[in-house]
SEFI-447853 format. One record per residue (C-alpha): y, x, z. Coordinates in pm, whole numbers, plus 50000, padded with zeros to 5 digits. Layout:
<milums>
YXZ/...
</milums>
This chain:
<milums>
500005000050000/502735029150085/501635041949723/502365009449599/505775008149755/506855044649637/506065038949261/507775006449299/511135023849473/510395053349203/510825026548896/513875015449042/515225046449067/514365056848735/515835020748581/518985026248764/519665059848563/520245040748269/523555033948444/524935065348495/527675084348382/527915122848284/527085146748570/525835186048565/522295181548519/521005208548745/520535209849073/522395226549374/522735263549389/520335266949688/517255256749493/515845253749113/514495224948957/510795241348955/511415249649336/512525206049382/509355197749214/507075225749382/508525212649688/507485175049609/504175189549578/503765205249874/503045174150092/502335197150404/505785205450419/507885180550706/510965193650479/509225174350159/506845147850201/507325138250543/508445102350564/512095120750665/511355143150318/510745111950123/514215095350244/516305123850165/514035127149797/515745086049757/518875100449962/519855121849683/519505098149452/521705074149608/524535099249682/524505108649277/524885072449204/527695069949472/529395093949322/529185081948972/530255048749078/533125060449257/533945079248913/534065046548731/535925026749017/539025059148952/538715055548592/539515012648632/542305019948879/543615043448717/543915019848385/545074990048586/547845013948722/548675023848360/548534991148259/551064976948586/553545007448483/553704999948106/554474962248235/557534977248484/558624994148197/558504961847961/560444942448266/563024968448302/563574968047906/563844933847922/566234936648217/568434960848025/568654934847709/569854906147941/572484928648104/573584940047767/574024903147683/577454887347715/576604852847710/573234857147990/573434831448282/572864844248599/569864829148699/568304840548352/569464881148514/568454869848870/564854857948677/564654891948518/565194908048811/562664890049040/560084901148727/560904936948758/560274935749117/556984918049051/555574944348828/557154972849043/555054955649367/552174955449119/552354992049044/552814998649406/549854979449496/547864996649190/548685033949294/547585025649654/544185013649487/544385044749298/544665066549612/542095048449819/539625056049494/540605089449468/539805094049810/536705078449753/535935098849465/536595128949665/534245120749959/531365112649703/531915147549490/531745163949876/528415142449962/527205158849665/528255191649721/527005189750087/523055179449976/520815207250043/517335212150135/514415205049831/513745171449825/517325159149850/518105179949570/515125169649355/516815135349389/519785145949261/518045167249006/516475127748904/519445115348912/521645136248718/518325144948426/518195103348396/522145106448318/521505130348079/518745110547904/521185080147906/523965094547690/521245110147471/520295078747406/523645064547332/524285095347102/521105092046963/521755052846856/525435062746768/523905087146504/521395068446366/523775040046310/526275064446148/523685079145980/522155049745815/526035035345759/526435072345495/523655066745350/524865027645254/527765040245092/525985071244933/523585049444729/526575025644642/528135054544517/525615069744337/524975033944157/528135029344082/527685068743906/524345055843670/526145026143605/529185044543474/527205070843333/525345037043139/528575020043048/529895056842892/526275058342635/527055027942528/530635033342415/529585066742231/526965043942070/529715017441983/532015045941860/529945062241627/528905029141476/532475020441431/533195059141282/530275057041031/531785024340936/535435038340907/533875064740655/531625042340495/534815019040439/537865031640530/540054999240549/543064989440841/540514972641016/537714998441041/540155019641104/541524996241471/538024991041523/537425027041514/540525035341710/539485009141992/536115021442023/536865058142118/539585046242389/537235026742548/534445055542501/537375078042674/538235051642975/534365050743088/534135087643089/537355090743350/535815059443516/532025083543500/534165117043631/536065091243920/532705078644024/530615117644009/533825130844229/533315104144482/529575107444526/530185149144650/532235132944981/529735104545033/527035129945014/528705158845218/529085129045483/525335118045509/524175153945558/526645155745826/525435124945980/522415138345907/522825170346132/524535147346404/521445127746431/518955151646436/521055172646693/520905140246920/517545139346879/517075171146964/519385164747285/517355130147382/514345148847343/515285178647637/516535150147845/513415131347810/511055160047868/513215166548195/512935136648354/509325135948288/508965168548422/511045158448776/508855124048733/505225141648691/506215157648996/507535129549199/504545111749124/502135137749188/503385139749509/503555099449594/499485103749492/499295132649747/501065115950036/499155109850353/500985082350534/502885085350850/502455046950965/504145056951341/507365073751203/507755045950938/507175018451199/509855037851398/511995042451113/511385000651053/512364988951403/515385009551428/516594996651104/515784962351262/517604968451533/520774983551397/521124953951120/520614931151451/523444947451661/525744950951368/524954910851279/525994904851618/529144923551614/529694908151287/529484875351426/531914874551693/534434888151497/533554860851290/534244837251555/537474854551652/539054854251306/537644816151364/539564811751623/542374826951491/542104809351166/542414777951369/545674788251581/547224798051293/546774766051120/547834748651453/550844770051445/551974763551031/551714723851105/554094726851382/556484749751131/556174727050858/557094696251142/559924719951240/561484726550889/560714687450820/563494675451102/565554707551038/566014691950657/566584659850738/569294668951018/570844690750748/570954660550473/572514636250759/574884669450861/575774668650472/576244633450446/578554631450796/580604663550594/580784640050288/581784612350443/584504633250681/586014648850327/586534614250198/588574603850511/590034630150441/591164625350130/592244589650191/594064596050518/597684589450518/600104599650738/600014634150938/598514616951225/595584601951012/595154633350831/595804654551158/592704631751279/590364635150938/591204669750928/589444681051278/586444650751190/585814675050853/585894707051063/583574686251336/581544678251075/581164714550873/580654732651246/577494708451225/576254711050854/576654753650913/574284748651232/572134723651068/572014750650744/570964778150996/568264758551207/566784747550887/567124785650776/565404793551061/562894769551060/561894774650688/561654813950790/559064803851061/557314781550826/556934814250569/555694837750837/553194810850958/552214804350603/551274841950572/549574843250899/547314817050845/546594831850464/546214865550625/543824848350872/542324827650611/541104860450432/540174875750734/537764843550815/536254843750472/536154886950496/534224880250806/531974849450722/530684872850414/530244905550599/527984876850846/525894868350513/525614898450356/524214914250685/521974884850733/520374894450422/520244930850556/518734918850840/516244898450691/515284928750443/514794946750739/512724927050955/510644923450595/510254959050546/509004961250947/506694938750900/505114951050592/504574986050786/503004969951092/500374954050850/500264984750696/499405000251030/496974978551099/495004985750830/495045022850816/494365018051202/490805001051137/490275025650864/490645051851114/488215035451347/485155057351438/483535028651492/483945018751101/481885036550897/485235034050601/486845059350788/484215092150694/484245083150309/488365074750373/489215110850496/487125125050143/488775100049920/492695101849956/493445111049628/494335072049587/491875064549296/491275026749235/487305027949305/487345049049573/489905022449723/487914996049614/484875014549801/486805021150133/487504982450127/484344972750086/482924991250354/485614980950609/484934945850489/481324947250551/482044966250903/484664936451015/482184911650936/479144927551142/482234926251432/483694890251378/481014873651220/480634862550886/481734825450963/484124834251155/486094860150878/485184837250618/487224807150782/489944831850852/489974849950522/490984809150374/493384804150609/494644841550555/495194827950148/497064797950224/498904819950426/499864841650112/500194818349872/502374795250109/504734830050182/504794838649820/506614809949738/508914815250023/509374847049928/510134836649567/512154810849698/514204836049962/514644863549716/516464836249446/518554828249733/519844862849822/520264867249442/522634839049484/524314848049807/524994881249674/527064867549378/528614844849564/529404870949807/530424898149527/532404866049369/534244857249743/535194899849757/537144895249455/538864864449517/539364877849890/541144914249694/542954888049492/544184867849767/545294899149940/547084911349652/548894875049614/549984875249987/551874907749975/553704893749663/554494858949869/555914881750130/557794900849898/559334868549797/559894856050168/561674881650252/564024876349950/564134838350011/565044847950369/568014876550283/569494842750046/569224820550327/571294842050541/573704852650265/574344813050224/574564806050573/578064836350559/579174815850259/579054784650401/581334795650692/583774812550431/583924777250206/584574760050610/587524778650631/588474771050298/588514737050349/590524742150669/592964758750461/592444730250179/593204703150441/596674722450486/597534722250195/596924687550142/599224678150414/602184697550252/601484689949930/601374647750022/605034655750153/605944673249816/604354646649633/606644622649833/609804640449719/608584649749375/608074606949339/611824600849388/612864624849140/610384611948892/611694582048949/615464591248803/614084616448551/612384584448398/615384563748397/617364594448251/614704599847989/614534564747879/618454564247809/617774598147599/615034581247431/617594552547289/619714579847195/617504598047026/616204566246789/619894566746713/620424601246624/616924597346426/618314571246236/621334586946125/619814617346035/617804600745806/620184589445608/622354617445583/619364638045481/619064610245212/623114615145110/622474656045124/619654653244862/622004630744619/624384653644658/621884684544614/621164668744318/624604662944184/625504698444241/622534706544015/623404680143741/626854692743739/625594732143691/623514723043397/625944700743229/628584732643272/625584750643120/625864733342794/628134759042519/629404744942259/627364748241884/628604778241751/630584768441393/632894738741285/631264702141309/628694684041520/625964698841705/623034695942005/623364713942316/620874715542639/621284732042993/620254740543338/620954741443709/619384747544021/621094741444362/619644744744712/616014734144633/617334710144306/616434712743953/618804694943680/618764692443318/621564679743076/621224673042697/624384664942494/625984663842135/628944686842071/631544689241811/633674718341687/636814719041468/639474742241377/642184719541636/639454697341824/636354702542033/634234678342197/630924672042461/628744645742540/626094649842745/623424634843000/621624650743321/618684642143527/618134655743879/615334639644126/615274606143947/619244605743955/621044607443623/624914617843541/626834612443243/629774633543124/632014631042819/635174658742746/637244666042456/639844694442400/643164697842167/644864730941998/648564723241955/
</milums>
């Protein structure tokens, strides 16, 4: 049965492997692979295959895997921190374009800002992750460093050779598939060559057909036809030349890939010939191995009874974090009461303010207003305490909010550290009660009154029919103790027995499967949780700093309205005063009004009268205009004028002789018209 149990703990070693990351593959400097495995052999040795040599053989397996494990938790913080940074960077950016913007609102800057905090908390939180890791990492390289003796460092050796194999593997795969993926596109280019090569015969063949037919005939046609044929014969050769020069490339690559996947080969093949050298060994030795039922027992109850004390420990600070889960609870109902009344004494504070600043406003009189005025300051002193109680209150409410989140987690922390331990403990008490059968049946093997135990001491190389043999015997020496009856009626009971804990075990192992999701999936949202709180705090805080900073202003705008009410007192007298005068300016102003429809009117029409007369002035220019027809007799004349904005034009008859001259004429200025007549004598 313990060989049983060692191959099985040997295969789950060796499955785990597959999971590991890149590690040196040799052993610690104290000791050489051949000595780990000579070691393993060497049952005899208390330093090797000693129930103590076996757990430090498993021991060093378990510290390589720590330490590759804490590897991969550095690399994932150390990408989520990379990631949080780059999103800093994208808030501050974003940050900088809203400051740069004239037109941003406040709140859309005050937004910005509150994101830039966000991802800078993030980051925070991320490099703290990053440090805890690190030190992780650290401690696991030194567990490492620190293994020594043989059998430790034969696990390691395990270990590390089963890392090895694993990225051989991966290479190996990687290789083949690149391999296979060159020689894809090597064949389609070497097709694509023949086919070429095919297309460029047949357009020779074409050409000379259509060149024997030129000579044969040499006409406009054969001669196209001709001409046509040998630039399609010199096309497919280019197309042949493009198609031979991209085969060389296509070719070069497969033999590369080719190399690369027998060189992985190569590599998966040393890895695989190490483990199975480590494993021969291991297994030789697990063949070799003469039990030591009393340390193992020993070993069994102490585990029992550590898991037991620490699932007791674990349970009371269960209970506490219970407890406190509970008070704190308690404790946020009577904040959110508290913040409740401290907002509704703040809205009746507001209203009573309101309702003071209209009386206020509708006092009149200095005694009324006198009155109003110390009602509204009254009133304010109230709304500022009301603001600050209910500032007060909604800061208690945040911190008891966080306490009973922080407790929450701590509950939920505790109640799986309770489960997970439960299932430690039940593993336990499992594994101590598989060794006490165990030692029960190596006991009556070792009986001297059971004629097993001779033929036991010459066959413990562990063969299946010498087994079978040493069972036999026993069985036939119980039943010449017990009776035959007797062991036969137990022996049935005995199989219900098994059969009824199989399925319980079945059952019980499906259920830890599931609790240890669950629990795995609660650790998570528990990190998250954690994560979320410390941003909620960040936030009350903040929340609290405005509170304060409005509870300042809101003294500063009670002042102001002290002052206001002042003012309002003076500027109702001034108002008073400023009515009277009103009064005569309106009675002066309507008098000015009359005299200005008066003035309006007779501005009108002497702006009418100074356009006639514009117009005049221009009639009488052009007329002047008009000379006289050069020579004796009758003749047509035409002028001109322009005065002060007007245009005019005159058109007359004239007449010349050698003692008499006369004009007629007629002018037109902005629909007025002018007539003129003159004459002149020579004595």
């Amino acid at each position: 049965m313990k060989q049983k149990l060692l191959v099985a703990s040997l295969a789950v070693a060796l499955q785990s492997g597959v999971a590991f990351a890149a590690f040196d593959t040799s052993p610690p400097a104290d000791t050489s692979l051949a000595d780990a495995a000579a070691c393993i052999a060497m049952f005899d040795s208390p330093e090797c295959l000693s129930s103590e040599g076996v757990e430090s053989f498993f021991n060093g397996v378990s510290v390589a895997e720590t330490a590759y494990d804490a590897g991969l938790s550095l690399a994932s913080s150390n990408a989520a921190l990379a990631t949080a940074e780059d999103a800093v960077a994208e808030a501050e950016a974003a940050l900088a374009v809203l400051a740069a913007d004239p037109d941003v609102t406040e709140l859309a800057l005050a937004a910005a800002q509150a994101d830039v905090d966000d991802a800078a908390l993030a980051a925070e939180i991320a490099q703290d992750l990053v440090d805890t890791r690190s030190a992780e990492k650290a401690a696991a390289d030194a567990a490492v460093a620190a293994i020594s003796g043989p059998a430790a460092s034969a696990g390691v050796a395990l270990a590390n050779a089963q890392i090895a194999r694993s990225e051989a593997q991966v290479l190996a795969a990687t290789a083949d598939t690149a391999e296979a993926a060159a020689l894809a596109a090597a064949d389609g280019a070497i097709d694509a060559a023949e086919d070429a090569d095919a297309t460029v015969q047949a357009n020779l063949a074409v050409f000379q057909a259509a060149q024997e037919a030129y000579d044969t005939d040499p006409t406009d046609a054969n001669l196209a036809a001709q001409t046509l044929a040998a630039q399609n014969y010199l096309d497919s050769r280019d197309a042949l030349a493009e198609a031979e020069a991209a085969v060389a490339p296509l070719q070069a690559a497969v033999d590369a890939a080719t190399a690369a996947s027998v060189e992985a080969d190569e590599a998966l093949a040393e890895a695989t010939a190490t483990v199975t050298e480590i494993t021969a060994a291991v297994e030789v030795a697990v063949q070799q191995w003469e039990t030591h039922i009393d340390q193992e027992i020993a070993n069994r109850e102490a585990d029992v009874d550590e898991a037991a004390t620490e699932l007791t420990g674990l349970e009371t600070a269960a209970s506490t974090a219970e407890a406190a889960l509970t008070e704190a609870t308690t404790a946020t109902t009577a904040a959110d009461a508290d913040a409740t009344a401290a907002a509704d004494a703040l809205a009746l504070a507001e209203a009573a303010t309101a309702d003071a600043a209209a009386a206020l406003a509708a006092a009149e009189g200095a005694d009324a207003i006198a009155v109003a005025s110390a009602e509204l300051t009254s009133a304010q002193d109230a709304e500022a305490e009301a603001a600050l109680a209910l500032a007060v209150a909604e800061a208690a409410l945040a911190d008891a909010a966080a306490n009973e989140a922080t407790a929450l987690a701590a509950s939920e922390a505790a109640a799986a550290l309770v489960t997970s331990q439960e299932v430690v403990v039940t593993g336990a008490q499992a594994a101590l009660s598989a060794a006490q059968t165990e030692a029960a049946t190596y006991a009556d093997l070792r009986d001297d009154t059971n004629p097993a135990a001779a033929l036991l001491d010459s066959v413990l190389t562990g063969t299946p029919a010498a087994t079978d043999v040493v069972f036999a015997i026993s069985d036939t020496h119980v039943a010449a103790q017990t009776g035959i009856a007797a062991n036969a009626e137990d022996i049935a009971t005995n199989a219900e027995g098994v059969a009824t804990n199989a399925d319980g075990i079945a059952t019980n192992a499906a259920g830890i499967a599931t609790n240890a999701d669950g629990i795995a999936t609660n650790a998570a949202g528990i990190a998250t949780n954690a994560a979320d709180i410390v941003v909620n705090s960040g936030r009350i805080d903040t929340n609290a700093a405005n509170i304060a900073l409005n509870t300042t202003e809101i003294v500063s705008n009670r002042a102001d309205i002290d002052t206001n009410a002042t003012n309002i007192v003076a500027n109702r007298t001034s108002i008073d005063a400023n009515t009277a005068g009103i009064s005569a300016n309106r009675a002066d102003i309507d008098t000015n009004f009359n005299a200005i429809q008066n003035n309006s009117m007779n501005i009108s029409r002497l702006s009418d009268d100074v356009d006639v007369l514009r117009s005049g002035v221009a009639t009488a220019l052009a007329v002047a205009g008009m000379p006289l027809a050069p020579g004796a007799g009758w003749g047509v004349a035409i002028g001109t004028g322009h005065f002060d904005g007007e245009s005019a034009f005159a058109a007359g008859v004239t007449y010349r002789a050698e003692k008499v001259n006369f004009k007629f004429s007629v002018g037109s200025s902005s629909g007025e018209t002018s007539v003129s007549a003159g004459m002149a004598y020579s004595f």
